[in-house]
N, C-alpha and C positions, 0 to 999 in steps of 0.2 A: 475357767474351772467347770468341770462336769458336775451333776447334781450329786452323782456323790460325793465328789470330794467335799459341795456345797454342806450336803449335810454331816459329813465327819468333822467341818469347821464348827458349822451350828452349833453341832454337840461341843463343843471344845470349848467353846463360849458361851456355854447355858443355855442358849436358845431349841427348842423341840424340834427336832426331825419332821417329815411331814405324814407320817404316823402316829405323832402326837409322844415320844419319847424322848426326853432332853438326855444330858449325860448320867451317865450309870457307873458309878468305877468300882474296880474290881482291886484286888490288893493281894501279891504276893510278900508274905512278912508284912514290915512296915511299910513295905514300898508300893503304894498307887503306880500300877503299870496299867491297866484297862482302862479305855472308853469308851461305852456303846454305843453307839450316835442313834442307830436305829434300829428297830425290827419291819418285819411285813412277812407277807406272801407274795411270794411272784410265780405263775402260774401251777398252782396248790404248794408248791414250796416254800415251809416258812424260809425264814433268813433273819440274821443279825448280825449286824456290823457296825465296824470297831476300828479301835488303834491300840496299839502295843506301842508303849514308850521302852525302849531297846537300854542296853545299857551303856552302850556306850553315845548316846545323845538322840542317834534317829529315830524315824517314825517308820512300825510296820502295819501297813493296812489289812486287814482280814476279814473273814465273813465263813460263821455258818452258814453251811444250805441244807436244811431239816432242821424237824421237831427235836427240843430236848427228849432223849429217853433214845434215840438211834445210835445203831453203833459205830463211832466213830470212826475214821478214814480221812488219815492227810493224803488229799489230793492236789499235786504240782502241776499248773497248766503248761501248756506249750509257749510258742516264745513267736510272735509279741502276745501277752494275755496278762489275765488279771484276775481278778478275784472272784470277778463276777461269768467267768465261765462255766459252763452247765454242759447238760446236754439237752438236744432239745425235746425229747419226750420224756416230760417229768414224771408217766408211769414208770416207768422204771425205776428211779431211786427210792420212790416212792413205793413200791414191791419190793424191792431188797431191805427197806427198812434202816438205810445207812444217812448215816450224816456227816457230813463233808464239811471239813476243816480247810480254810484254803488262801493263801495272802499274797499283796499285790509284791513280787519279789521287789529287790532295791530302784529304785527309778519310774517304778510303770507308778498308775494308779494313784492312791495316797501312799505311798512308801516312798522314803525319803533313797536319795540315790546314793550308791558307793561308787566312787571312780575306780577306776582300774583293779576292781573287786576279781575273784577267780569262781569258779565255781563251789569251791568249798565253803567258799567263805556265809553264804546261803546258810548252811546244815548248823551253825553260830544261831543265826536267825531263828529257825526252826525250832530249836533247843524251847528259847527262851519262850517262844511263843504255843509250846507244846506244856512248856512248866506253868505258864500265866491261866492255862485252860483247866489245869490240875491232871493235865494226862501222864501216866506212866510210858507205857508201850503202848504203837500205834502202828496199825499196818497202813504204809504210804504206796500210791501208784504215783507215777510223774509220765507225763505223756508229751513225745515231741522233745524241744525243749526242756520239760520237767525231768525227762527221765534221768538228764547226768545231775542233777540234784537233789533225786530222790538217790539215787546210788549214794553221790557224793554226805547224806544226809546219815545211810547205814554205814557208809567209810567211817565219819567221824565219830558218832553216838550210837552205835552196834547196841549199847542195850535198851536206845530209847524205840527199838525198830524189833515189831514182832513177825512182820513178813513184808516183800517187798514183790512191786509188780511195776514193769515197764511197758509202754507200748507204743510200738512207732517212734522207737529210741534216736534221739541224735547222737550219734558216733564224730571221732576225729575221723578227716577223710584224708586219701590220697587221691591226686592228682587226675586219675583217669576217673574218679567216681565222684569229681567233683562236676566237672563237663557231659554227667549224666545228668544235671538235676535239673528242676526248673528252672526257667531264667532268673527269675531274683534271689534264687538261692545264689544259683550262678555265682551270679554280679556280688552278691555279698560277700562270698568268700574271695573274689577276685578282689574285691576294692580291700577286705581286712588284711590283704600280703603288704598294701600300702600305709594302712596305719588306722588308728581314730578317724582322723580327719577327713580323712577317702571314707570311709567307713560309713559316717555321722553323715556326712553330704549326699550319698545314697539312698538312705534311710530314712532321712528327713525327705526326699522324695516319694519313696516307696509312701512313707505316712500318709502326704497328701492325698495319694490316689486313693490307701485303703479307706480314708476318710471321707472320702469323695461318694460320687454317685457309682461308681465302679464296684467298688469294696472288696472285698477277698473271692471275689469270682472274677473280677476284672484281671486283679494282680496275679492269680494262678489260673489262666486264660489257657494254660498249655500243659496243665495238670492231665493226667488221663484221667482215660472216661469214669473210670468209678470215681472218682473225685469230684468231679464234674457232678455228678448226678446226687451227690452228697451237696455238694454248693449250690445246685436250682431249687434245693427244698428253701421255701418262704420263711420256713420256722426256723429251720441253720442261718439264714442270712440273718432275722431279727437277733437272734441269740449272738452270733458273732460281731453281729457290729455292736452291740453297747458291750459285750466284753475288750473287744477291740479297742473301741473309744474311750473307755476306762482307761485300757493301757498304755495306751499313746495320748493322754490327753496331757502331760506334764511335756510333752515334746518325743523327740526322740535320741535323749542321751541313751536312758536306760536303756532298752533296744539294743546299741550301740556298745554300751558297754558289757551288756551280757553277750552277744553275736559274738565279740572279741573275746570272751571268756569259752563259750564254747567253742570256737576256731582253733582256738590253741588247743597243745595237750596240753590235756588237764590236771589239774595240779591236787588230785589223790591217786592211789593205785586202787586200782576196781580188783584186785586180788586181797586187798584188804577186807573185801566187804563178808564178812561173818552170816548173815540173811539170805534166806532161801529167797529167790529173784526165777519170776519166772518173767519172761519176754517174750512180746509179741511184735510181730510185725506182718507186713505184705509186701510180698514177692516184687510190687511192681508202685513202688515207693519209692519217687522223683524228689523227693521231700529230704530224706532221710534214707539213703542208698542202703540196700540189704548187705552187701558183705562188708561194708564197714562197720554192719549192727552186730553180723557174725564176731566181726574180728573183735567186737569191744566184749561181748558175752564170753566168747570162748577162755576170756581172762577171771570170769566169775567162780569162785568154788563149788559154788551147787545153784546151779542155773538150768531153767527148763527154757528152752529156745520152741517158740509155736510159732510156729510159719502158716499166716492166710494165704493161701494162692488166689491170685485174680485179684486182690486185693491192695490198693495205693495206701495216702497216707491218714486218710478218713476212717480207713477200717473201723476204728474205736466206735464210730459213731452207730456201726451196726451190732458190734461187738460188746457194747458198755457190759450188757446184764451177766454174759459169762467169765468175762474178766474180773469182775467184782465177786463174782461167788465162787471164784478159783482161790482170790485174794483171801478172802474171809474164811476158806477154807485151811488155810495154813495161819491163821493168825490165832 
């Protein structure tokens, strides 16, 4: 068990976090659904974190990042990740004034797992954990990974979503644009035409490395160069590995079983989505293939498509401050 999971237990048993905070609970109606385990600051960023007791039995893990008093923003990380993703120059958030809502999906982190879960099924989650905070409408970004769950989030609850942003979106592929991608993309969508189990035994590889002395520079070895050069910064690699390690520290079902959820088509219509969505991407993103990001946008009602040129699948990481004040602009 990672130390935070160590301290969302702590709290859960009365015992003080190691900022000196035991549990704190919060109360939708009669019902105790909150528990804070902890606060802090991690590099001038405060933080608080927690559990939402779900209604139908599990655990969803979360965490502020900022001071009470910012404007809030559900932010959905990429995939494998967790709660504890950032970025790593905390001027930035810290200049926009935003506070970031943000929970370990089903399986990663402290969030209890749903087997053969779809991606909708997420936006349930959301809901509930968007009511537990006392929020109405909230503008969400989802990045990578997050972005079919920030979509699938305005599919389902269109009134809980005041604007929507993607960036560096996972798309359903076809065939010729899967054999463009990096190698463990690759291999992951090759092994998920064979099942779970192919899947899971992949993955549970891939984990060891990312966990290893390698880390997410090792496993994306064949990333272009602007990726590359986003992955030799010291502060991306400290930042990435304890988000990383968060989300793969329960194993690698979750992983496994979201990868399988985004592999397939996915189980809302993106022509549902009522929210202005604007998307970003770069031209030369191994990651997440550009005309499969086309094809999934051009399904959106009012969708602004922004194309970085020169740009893989890190772009965000240069891009954070104008993304979020594009966000906030429509919210």
């Amino acid at each position: 068990m990672g130390q935070a999971g160590e301290d969302l237990q702590d709290a859960a048993q009365g015992r003080p976090g190691p900022d000196g905070l035991g549990l704190v609970q919060g109360s939708v109606g009669d019902e105790v659904t909150l528990a804070i385990a902890r606060t802090g600051v991690e590099d001038r960023i405060a933080f608080e974190d927690g559990e939402l007791a779900l209604s139908d039995g599990r655990t969803l893990a979360w965490r502020w990042w900022g001071a009470e008093g910012g404007t809030p923003v559900l932010r959905l990380q990429g995939t494998p990740g967790s709660r504890l993703s950032r970025h790593p120059d905390p001027s930035i958030q810290l200049g926009l004034g935003v506070r970031y809502l943000q929970a370990d999906r089903p399986g990663y982190g402290g969030s209890s797992r749903k087997p053969e879960r779809g991606v909708i099924d997420f936006a349930d989650d959301l809901v509930e954990l968007v009511d537990a905070h006392g929020l109405d409408r909230v503008p969400v970004i989802g990045g990578s990974g997050g972005g079919p769950h920030a979509l699938a989030f305005a599919a389902r609850h269109p009134e809980r979503i005041s604007a929507v942003t993607v960036c560096v979106g996972a798309s359903p592929l076809q065939a010729e644009e899967v054999s463009r991608m990096v190698g463990v993309n690759r291999d992951s969508y090759a092994a998920s035409e064979k099942g779970w189990d192919a899947l899971f035994e992949l993955l549970t590889a891939v984990r060891e490395r990312l966990l290893g002395p390698e880390g997410m520079q090792g496993v994306l070895g064949d990333a272009p160069e602007r990726d590359r050069d986003v992955m030799s910064n010291p502060i991306w690699q400290k930042v990435t590995r304890a988000n990383t390690s968060e989300a793969l520290r329960p194993g690698a079902e979750g992983w496994t079983d979201e990868s399988m959820a985004l592999h397939r088509d996915w189980d809302f219509d993106l022509g549902t989505v009522k929210a202005s969505v604007a998307w970003w991407h770069g031209d030369d993103d191994m990651n997440a293939p550009l005309p499969a990001a086309r094809r999934a946008a051009a399904l959106l009602r009012h969708i602004d498509f922004r194309l970085w040129h020169d740009e893989g699948h890190f772009a965000p990481v240069r891009h954070d401050r104008e993304m979020i004040e594009e966000l906030l602009s429509r919210s």
